[in-house]
Phi, psi and omega in degrees: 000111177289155172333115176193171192254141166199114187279136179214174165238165189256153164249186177046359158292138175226356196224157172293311194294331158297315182319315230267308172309295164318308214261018192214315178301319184273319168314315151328297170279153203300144181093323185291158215258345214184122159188148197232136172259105180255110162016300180253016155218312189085056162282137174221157178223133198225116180234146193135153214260080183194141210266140174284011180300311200293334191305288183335297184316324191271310173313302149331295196264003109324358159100001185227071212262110139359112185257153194233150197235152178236151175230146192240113145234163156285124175258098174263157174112359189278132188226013195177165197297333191269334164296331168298328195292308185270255217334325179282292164350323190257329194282313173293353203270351181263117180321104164146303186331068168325287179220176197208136156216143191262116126254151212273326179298333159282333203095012217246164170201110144217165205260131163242100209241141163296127180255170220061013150298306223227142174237189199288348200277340193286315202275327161296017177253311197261005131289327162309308202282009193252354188132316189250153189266138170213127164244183172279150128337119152265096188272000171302014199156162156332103202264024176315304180316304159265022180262349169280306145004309201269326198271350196260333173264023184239301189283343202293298173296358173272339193291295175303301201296325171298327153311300201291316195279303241285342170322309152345276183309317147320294176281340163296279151356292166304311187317314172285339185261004183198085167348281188317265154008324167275346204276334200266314183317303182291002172267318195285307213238338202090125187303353185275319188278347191268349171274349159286303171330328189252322177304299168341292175308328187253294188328283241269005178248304178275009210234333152267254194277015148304305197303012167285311199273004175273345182287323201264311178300298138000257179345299176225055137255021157250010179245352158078038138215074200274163191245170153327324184276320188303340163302314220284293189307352170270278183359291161294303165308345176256014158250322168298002203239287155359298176298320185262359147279333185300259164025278205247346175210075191284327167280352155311338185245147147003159136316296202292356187272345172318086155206179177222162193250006201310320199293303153320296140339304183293296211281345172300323204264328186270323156304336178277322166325283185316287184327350216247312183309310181300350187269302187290314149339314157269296175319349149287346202246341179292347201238016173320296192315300188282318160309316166306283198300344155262357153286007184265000170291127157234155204326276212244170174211178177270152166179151189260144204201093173093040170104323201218159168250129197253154171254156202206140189310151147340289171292012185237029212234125157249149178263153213105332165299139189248147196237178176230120178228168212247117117079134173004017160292167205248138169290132183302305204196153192281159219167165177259091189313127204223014177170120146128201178210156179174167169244156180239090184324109162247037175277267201341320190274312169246344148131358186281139184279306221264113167351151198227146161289146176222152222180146165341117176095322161337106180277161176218152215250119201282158196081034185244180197225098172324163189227196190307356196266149160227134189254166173230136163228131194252126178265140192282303198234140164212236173044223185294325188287011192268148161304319167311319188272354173267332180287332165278330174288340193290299160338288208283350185286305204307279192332002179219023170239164161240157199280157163281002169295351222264346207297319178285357185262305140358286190280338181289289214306359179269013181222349168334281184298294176307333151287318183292331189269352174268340179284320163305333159286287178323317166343288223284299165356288198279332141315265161014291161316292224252321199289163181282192191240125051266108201279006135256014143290316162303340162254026166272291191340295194286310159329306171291333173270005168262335200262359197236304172307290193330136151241066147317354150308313184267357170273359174257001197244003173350310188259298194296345165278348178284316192285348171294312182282305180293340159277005165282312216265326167295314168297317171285036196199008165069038180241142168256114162272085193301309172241139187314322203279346171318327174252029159282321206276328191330303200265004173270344180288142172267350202228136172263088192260142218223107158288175195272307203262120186086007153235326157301303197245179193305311180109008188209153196271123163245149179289111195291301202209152181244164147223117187266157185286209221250136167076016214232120148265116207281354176297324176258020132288331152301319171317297186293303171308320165284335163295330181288330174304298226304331190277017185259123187253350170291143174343285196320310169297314166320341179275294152003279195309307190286337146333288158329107163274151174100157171285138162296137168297159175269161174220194193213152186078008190307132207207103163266127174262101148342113181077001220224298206170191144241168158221163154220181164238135163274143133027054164105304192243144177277159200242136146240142197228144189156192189273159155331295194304334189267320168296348167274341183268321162254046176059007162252142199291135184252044176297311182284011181267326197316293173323316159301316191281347138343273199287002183261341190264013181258014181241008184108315200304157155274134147268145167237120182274131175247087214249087184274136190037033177086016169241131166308126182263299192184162175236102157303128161247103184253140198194171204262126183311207208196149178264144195303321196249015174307313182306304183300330174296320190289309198274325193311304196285349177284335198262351176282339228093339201286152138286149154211149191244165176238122176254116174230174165248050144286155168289160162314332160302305192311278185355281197279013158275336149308341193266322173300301166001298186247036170046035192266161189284312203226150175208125187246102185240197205063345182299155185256158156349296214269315205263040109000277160336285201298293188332280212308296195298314210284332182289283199317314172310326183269317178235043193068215197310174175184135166274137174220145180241130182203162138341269219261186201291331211254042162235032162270005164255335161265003174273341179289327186283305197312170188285295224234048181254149225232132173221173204269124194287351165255030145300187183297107183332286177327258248276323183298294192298357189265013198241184188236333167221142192228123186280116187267345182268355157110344203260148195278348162294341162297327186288315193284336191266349150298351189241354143286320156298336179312285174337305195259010176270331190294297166317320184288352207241329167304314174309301211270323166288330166295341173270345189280290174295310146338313181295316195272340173294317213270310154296331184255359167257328190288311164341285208291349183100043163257015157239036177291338184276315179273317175227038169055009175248108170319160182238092174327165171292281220323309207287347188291312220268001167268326164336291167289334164306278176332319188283326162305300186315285211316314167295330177299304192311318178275355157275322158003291166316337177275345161337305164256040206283172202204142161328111180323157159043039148248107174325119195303135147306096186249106145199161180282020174263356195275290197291014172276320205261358163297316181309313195273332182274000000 
């Protein structure tokens, strides 16, 4: 970064003395020449050859971190890997500018800059110099329109060119599999006139829907940074140029080098087309994900407004507004139920088939599907704050970062285009030199196909269309990857690690198991016992209490023993309820219980003794339930390979009956709140990387400490912003189908570089002739420039595939909530 002023702005000053700390802090790194903190707006201003990254770093670690902004743009013209490469390239290169990532699969860039250095205009100037078009993004709706936009003038010019070539191409072509055809064109008219007639013809094909890649391309390999379209654009001018000398100045070349190439040309430009259209095409279909989910907003809503109810845009919904919603309507915005009943189709959202009852006090999420009930709702959240506009924002960030696999295809392609175009020189050389005769026809030919083949296009688009589809496909299924690069580490950790309570188990204590003494009916011991709980404020009774069918009896004598239990007298007999110790402190024998009370405490559980007229009656076992799919989850990741561990502040016993229960590997119990974190290292320590999944605020410092952490999506606001992935339906069977998918979006991203790279080592030698010494044959352009047209489908195409990725070890599903989301597609 050369010498310069960069003005920013600070968070967390409150004092002359933060100012003071600050300013010494940004003083303190190497390069700056100068720097001032003001105070009064909470501003540093910095001069001096020093990056703003080193600012940032120093400020952070002085206790004053720097603020930062994100800008979302849109690009056009980008057409290959290498056009991504020089846009991020110009884009980190703007004074303010932390970091910049492009993706080529979206159209996309955002910039992450300190703020109130950089404004939008510096940075869309410094993609125009690079070559490209840059606007802001508009994440407020849907962007179909211009990638259809983009796709109806891509087949239109593909359409013309392929009109004007394909006569050509036929009678050149037929000439060769059938003499006579060419002999009777070139009888009827001549050869001089049908070879102007084919000059006409193809200049209005590369000079019309050609003219994108001379446009584009030109510029910038005369700015000495060409791209994909400047392969396309030598290529074609060196066989159209090549040809119109063959022409109009035949005496310049050999007798025998007298041919034209037009035909070739005509067939480069209608092939990269077609391939281009068929690329956009596809690649419209990757953003499939993000088009549902804002089609699930609907225009308008009911709502009361003076007394009466009107319906009024979406976006004119203030929270606090009370809505209406009717019978099979789609929910406007989130809320709160205040009046009616009904079930609500959250497939769409969360990824759950069964309908969920909703009911007074019930919240509801907007873009989910009323079901036969009509509700009255007081809306919470609405705009950007509704879950549905935080799950697209979450979705489209991820879809636009990047993985660290993508780092070595990154470093080829900024030397690509610039290598390729030197192996075609050499190519051309060496023919030239060395080649048979008539040998500069042979070295246009082996030039122009090394300049057609290479594809930088499919190493660029490798990663991002597999992470476009599979986090698309990860929402619909009700995992949020909030950052992208989560799904590289997801599917690399051996170890999944876990909190206990509200994420393994229910998260609130219910009655496990009953045991009655000899003759003891425990249902109607359960009766009694749950009226003396009602009068109880511990958890435990609450478990008790809901157990209980029926009206409850009234009682007398209600009497709480501190640490111990309650007694009362019931419908006549005294009731005691408490520990072993308190039943032992008033003389009752727990012999025929003894067994029981074994296995509930060898199972973790609490018991509650229960002692009517001073004879043991029964034993309660309450214990915080185990969630229905923990089990299955737990074995899905055993069977992946994965370990998996548990982290609680349960005692050790408790722990390790849960840990048997559910076949988990490792168990970090006793932990307190604060020590979370050291468990995560002593796991990292012990078996490298570790995911951990958890709830609540106070696993929101191990979810930041894991390598991967994952929260529950009906958890804690804190523990969601602190993860890296959000189970948004709460079932711990999400965790497992987040490290599938993770897995099988990685595998797909391995394929397409290897197949990205594999194509151009293999290929791009077969161009240039090096198996002309062995079979005497060339690799036309044309075969070339379908090649390469092919090689971009085949990677779009094959991220596709992730499309139909499915909940591990689950059986497709017929319900109507899988054909309400077939319907939208």
């Amino acid at each position: 970064m050369a010498e310069a002023s960069l003005r920013f702005e600070i968070t967390g000053m409150s004092c002359a003395g933060c100012a003071g700390r600050a300013e010494r802090a940004l003083s303190a790194v190497p390069g700056v020449a100068q720097s001032n903190v003001n105070l009064a707006d909470h501003t540093a201003r910095v001069t001096g050859d020093v990056t703003p990254k080193a600012l940032a770093d120093a400020l952070g670690a002085a206790g004053y971190p720097a603020a930062t902004e994100t800008v979302h743009l849109s690009i056009d013209g980008m057409s290959c890997a290498s056009c991504s490469a020089r846009v991020e390239k110009a884009l980190t290169a703007e004074p303010g500018v932390l970091d910049a990532t492009v993706n080529l699969a979206t159209e996309t860039a955002t910039v992450r800059h300190l703020g109130g250095a950089v404004d939008l205009a510096a940075l869309t100037e410094a993609v125009r110099k690079a070559g490209y078009e840059a606007r802001a993004e508009d994440r407020s709706g849907p962007t179909t329109d211009v990638h259809e936009d983009a796709q109806a003038r891509l087949w239109r010019d593909t359409l013309i060119a392929g009109a004007l070539t394909l006569p050509v191409f036929l009678v050149e072509m037929g000439g060769h599999l059938v003499p006579a055809v060419h002999h009777a064109v070139t009888g009827l008219v001549g050869q001089s006139v049908w070879w102007f007639v084919q000059f006409l013809v193809i200049s209005a094909v590369l000079f019309g829907p050609g003219r994108r890649f001379l446009s584009i391309g030109l510029p910038l390999l005369a700015r000495g940074t060409p791209d994909m379209n400047s392969l396309v654009a030598l290529g074609t001018l060196s066989a159209w140029s090549y040809s119109s000398v063959a022409l109009f100045a035949p005496g310049l070349l050999p007798e025998a080098a007298r041919a034209v190439y037009f035909e070739a040309a005509g067939v480069i430009v209608t092939l990269i087309l077609l391939g281009r259209w068929l690329e956009a095409r596809a690649k419209g279909r990757t953003g499939e994900a993000i088009r549902k989910l804002m089609a699930l907003r609907p225009d308008v809503a009911r709502v009361e407004r003076d007394g009466e109810v009107v319906e009024l845009p979406a976006e004119a919904l203030r929270a606090g507004d009370i809505l209406h919603l009717r019978p099979g309507e789609r929910v406007a915005v989130d809320g709160e139920v205040i009046e009616g009943r009904s079930y609500i189709d959250e497939s769409l959202v969360t990824g759950e088939p069964v309908p969920v009852e909703k009911s007074l006090g019930d919240s509801v999420t907007g873009g989910t599907i009323n079901g036969s009930g009509a509700l009255r709702f007081r809306a919470t959240a609405v705009g950007r704050d509704t879950v549905l506009a935080r799950i697209i924002a979450m979705v489209q960030d991820a879809q636009g970062a990047k993985l660290p696999i993508q780092a070595l295809a990154d470093k080829v392609v900024l030397w690509f285009v610039p290598a390729i175009i030197a192996i075609a020189v050499v190519t051309v050389a060496v023919w030239l030199a060395v080649g048979p005769s008539p040998a500069l026809s042979h070295a246009l030919v082996a030039g122009v196909s090394v300049l057609i083949i290479a594809c930088p296009c499919a190493m660029g688009l490798a990663t991002p269309t597999s992470i476009m589809v599979g986090t698309g496909r990860a929402a619909e299924l009700g995992v949020l990857f909030r950052r992208g690069d989560a799904l590289q580490r997801l599917a690399e950790v051996p170890v999944m690690a876990f909190d206990k309570t509200g994420t393994l188990t229910c998260g609130a204590p219910a009655l496990v198991a009953r045991h009655g003494a000899d003759g003891v009916d425990t249902d109607a011991v359960l009766r009694l016992t749950a009226a003396v709980e009602r009068h109880s404020e511990h958890p435990i009774a609450r478990a008790i209490e809901a157990a209980a069918s029926g009206p409850l009896p009234t009682i007398e004598n209600f009497e709480a023993l501190p640490g111990d239990g309650l007694r009362a007298r019931v419908e006549g007999r005294e009731v005691l309820i408490g520990t072993a110790r308190l039943m032992a402190e008033k003389g009752v024998a727990l012999d025929s219980l003894r067994d029981a009370m074994t296995e509930v405490e060898s199972r973790g559980q609490t018991p509650v003794l229960v002692a009517m007229d001073g004879a043991a009656a029964a034993l309660f076992a309450v214990a915080d339930p185990i969630k229905p799919t923990s089990r299955d989850a737990v074995a899905s990741l055993r069977r992946a390979g994965v370990k998996v561990a548990m982290i609680t502040g349960d005692t050790p016993a408790s722990a390790r009956a849960i840990a048997a229960e559910l076949g988990i590997d490792h168990v970090e119990a006793g932990v307190r709140p604060d020590g979370k974190v050291a468990a995560i290292e002593r796991l990292q320590r012990t078996y490298g990387a570790v995911a951990f999944t958890g709830d609540g605020i106070n696993d929101a410092p191990a979810l930041a400490a894991a390598d991967v952490g994952l929260a529950v999506g009906t958890g804690t606001d804190v523990a969601i912003d602190a993860a890296d992935v959000v189970l948004v339906s709460g079932d711990i069977t999400a965790a497992v189908t987040a490290r599938h998918v993770s897995a099988r979006v990685l595998r797909n991203i391995k394929q397409n570089l290897v197949w990205a790279f594999g194509y151009n080592v293999a290929l791009v030698p077969v161009a240039a002739g090096v198996l002309y010494p062995l079979t005497g044959m060339m690799l036309s352009p044309m075969l070339a420039a379908g090649a390469m047209a092919l090689s971009s489908v085949f990677v779009v195409t094959n991220a596709l595939r992730l499309r139909r990725i499915g909940a591990p070890d689950a059986a497709p599903r017929d319900t109507g909530a899988e054909r309400q989301r077939e319907a939208l597609t």
